[in-house]
N, C-alpha and C positions, 0 to 999 in steps of 0.2 A: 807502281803502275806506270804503263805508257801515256804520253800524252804532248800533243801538240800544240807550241803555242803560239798563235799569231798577232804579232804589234808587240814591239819592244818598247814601248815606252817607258817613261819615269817607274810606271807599276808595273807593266809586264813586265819588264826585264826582269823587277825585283823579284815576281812571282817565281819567273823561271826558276830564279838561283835560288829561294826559299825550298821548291820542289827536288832541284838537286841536291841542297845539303839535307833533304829527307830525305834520300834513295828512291827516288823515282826519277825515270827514264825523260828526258825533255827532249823532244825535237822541237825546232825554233824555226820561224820565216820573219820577215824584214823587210819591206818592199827596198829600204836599203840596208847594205850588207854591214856595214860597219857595225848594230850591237848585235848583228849574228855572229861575227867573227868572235866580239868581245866575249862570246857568250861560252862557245864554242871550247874558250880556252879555260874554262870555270866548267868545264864538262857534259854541258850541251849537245844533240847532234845536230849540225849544222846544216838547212834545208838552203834552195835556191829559187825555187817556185812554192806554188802548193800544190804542186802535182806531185815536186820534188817531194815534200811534206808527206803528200797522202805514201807515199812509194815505204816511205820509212817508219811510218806508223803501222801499217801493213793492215791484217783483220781487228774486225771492231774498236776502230780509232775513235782517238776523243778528240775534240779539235777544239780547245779553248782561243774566243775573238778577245782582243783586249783593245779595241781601239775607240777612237770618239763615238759619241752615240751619232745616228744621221745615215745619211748616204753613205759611209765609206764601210758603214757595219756592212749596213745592207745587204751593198757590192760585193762584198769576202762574205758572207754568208749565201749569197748567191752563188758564188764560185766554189764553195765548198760543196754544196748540195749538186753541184753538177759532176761531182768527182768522189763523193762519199758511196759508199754501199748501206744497202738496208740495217739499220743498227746500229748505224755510227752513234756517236753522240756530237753535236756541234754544242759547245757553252757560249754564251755573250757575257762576260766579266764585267763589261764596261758600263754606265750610263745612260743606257738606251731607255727610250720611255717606255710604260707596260704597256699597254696598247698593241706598237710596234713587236713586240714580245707575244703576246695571244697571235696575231694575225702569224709569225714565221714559223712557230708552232703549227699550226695547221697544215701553211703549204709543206714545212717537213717531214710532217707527220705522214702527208699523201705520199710523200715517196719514200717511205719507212723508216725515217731519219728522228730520232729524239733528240728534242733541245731545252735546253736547261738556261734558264739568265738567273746569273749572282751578282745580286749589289752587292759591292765590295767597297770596304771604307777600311781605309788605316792609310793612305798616302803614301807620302815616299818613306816615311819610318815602318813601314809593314813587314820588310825584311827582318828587321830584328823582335819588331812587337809583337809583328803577326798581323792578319786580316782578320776584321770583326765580318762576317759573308749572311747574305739572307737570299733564301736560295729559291728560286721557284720551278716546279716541271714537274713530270711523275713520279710517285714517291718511292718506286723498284729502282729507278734509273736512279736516282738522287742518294737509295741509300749502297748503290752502284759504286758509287764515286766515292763515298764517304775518304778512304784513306787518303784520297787529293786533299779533303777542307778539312781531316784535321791534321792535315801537316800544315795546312796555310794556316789555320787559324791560333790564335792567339795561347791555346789551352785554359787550363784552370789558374796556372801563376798564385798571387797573393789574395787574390779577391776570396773576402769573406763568403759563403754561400748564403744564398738570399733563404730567412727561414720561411720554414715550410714549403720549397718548393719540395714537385715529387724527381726522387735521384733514377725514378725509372730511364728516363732520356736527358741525359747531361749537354748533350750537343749548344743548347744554349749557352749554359756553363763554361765552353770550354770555346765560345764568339762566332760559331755559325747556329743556322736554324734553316730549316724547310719550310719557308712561310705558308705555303698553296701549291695550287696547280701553275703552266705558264702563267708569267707577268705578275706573278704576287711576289718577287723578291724584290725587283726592279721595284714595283709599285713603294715596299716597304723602305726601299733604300731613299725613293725619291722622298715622301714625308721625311725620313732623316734628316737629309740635306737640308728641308725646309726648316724642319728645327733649328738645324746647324745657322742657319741665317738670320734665325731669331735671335742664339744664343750668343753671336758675335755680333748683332748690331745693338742688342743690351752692353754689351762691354766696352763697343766701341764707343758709346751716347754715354757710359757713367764716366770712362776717362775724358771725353770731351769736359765734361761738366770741371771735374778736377783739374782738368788743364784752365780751364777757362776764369777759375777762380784768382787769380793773380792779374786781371785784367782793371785795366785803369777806369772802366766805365765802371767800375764797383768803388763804394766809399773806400780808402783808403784803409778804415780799421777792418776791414771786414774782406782784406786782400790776404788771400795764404797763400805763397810760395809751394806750394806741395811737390814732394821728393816722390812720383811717377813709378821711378823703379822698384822704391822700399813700398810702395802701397800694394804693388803686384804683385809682390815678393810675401809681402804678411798675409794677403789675403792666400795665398798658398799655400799657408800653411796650418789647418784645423778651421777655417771661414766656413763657411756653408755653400758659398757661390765658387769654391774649388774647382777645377776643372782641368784639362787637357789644353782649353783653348786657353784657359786663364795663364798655364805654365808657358807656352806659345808667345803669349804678349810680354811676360816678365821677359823671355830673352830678346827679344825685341827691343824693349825696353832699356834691357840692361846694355844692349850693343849703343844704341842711342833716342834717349829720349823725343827728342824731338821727330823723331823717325824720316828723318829726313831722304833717307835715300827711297821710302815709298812714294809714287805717287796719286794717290786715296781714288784713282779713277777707279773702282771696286767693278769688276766683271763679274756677270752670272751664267752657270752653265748651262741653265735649262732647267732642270730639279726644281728650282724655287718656282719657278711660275706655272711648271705642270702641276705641283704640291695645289695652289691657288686655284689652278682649272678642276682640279679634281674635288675640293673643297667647297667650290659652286655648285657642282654636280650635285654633291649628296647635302646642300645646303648648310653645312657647316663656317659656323663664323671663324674666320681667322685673321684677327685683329693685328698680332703680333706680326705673324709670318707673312701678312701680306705689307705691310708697313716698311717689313725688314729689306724684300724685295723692290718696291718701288723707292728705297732709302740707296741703293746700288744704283738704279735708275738718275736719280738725280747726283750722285756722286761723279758721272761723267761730265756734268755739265758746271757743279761746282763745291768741291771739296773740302771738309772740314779735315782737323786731328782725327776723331772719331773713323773718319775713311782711310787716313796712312793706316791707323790700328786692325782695320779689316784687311788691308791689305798687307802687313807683316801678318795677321793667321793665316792667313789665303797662302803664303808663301811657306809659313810654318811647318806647314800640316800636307800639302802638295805639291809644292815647289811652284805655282802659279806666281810669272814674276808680273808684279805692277808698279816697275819702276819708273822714275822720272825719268823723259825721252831727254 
């Protein structure tokens, strides 16, 4: 398929090139030209507007947005809709909240424009791993597109199949899904993240503890030196608490213990506290996830171990750097 994509960043880019080593067509835009150029030369068609863009994509273009959630989506989604024809498809890839998702639906819809938002989750390893995608829009347009998300996505690989699902629709199987209509991928991706916040501020609070045990305000017999790397490292292997972020921290770990070159000021991108707005909404407790959130809050103002640890996943997993200034 053709398809255009705008925002190179850390994941677009990767997108792009995942799309081109599946045989599908990419045209690229960049508000700077440097990973157009880069792109370009990995087989890319290389745009210079997105007018430039709409010219090379030609009839029923797709226009995949890959950039921060907020005002700069908006804005390229605003400029796309003033330059698409009835049919196009515009996608939002990125982070945006669902909400903002139902409402662009609408106004695109008035001018005959289908839009689709996919939370997308697999970071800057998604090139090789693949995008795990939760997809929201109309279910003709969505299964439209199908050959784009299962070239992004992850496929079937090693994973055991979960017994007794039905094999009639594999698409989860193989790391994307059609959650809903607009704003129900986004929506789905956002709780993710919030998970996501939970499950690294559990890792980062057991390693503090561990760390913390060698500390002189403990009786003397009751001080253990604990070897950080080797505990990371076993619990990797047959533990039950296994994970993606757990493998994340053991190289972290393994690079240096003390993690010194993070600085635990832990940033949040939005996701966690929409997950908590939306939790009040339908009155659902959430003890953990809200805890995990305002534990990044107070990470700016004063720092344990437990915070460098969030901030080597944070890096892990997206390249979000939270180094010492």
């Amino acid at each position: 398929m053709k398809i255009g994509l705008i925002g190179l960043g850390r994941m677009g880019a990767n997108i792009a090139r995942r799309l081109i080593r599946g045989g599908h067509t990419v045209v690229v835009y960049n508000r700077s030209p440097e990973p157009v150029q880069a792109l370009a030369k990995e087989g890319a068609i290389a745009s210079t507007s997105l007018e430039d863009l709409r010219d090379k994509l030609g009839e029923a273009a797709i226009y995949w947005v890959m950039l921060p959630a907020g005002a700069i989506t908006d804005e390229t989604i605003d400029e796309i809709a003033a330059l698409a024809q009835p049919g196009d498809i515009v996608i939002d890839g990125g982070n945006s909240f669902y909400k903002d998702d139902i409402r662009r639906a609408k106004a695109l819809r008035a001018k005959g424009l289908h839009y689709v938002d996919v939370g997308t989750s697999g970071g800057v390893w998604g090139l090789e791993r693949g995008y795990c995608m939760m997809i929201g829009g109309d279910a003709a347009v969505v299964q439209g597109l199908d050959p784009i998300f299962a070239t992004l996505a992850p496929g079937h690989g090693a994973i055991v199949r979960t017994p007794g699902r039905d094999p009639a629709d594999d698409r989860a199987e193989r790391g994307y899904i059609h959650a809903g209509p607009a704003g129900a991928g986004h929506f789905v991706k956002m709780v993710h993240n919030g998970i996501e916040y939970g499950l690294m501020q559990a890792y980062a609070e057991g390693f503090d503890i561990l760390k913390g045990k060698s500390s002189e305000k403990l009786p003397e017999d009751e001080r253990f030196d604990l070897n950080l790397t080797d505990i990371a490292e076993v619990w990797r292997r047959g533990s039950v608490i296994s994970s993606w972020l757990l493998d994340l921290s053991a190289s972290a770990l393994a690079e240096d213990q003390m993690l010194e070159r993070y600085s635990g000021k832990v940033a949040d991108s939005g996701e966690g506290h929409w997950t908590i707005e939306a939790a009040m909404e339908e009155a659902v407790p959430v003890n953990v996830l809200s805890a995990a959130l305002f534990a990044r809050y107070r990470s700016r103002v004063d720092h344990t171990f437990g915070d460098k640890l969030l901030s080597a996943m944070r890096f892990g997993f997206g390249g979000h750097v939270e180094m010492p200034q």
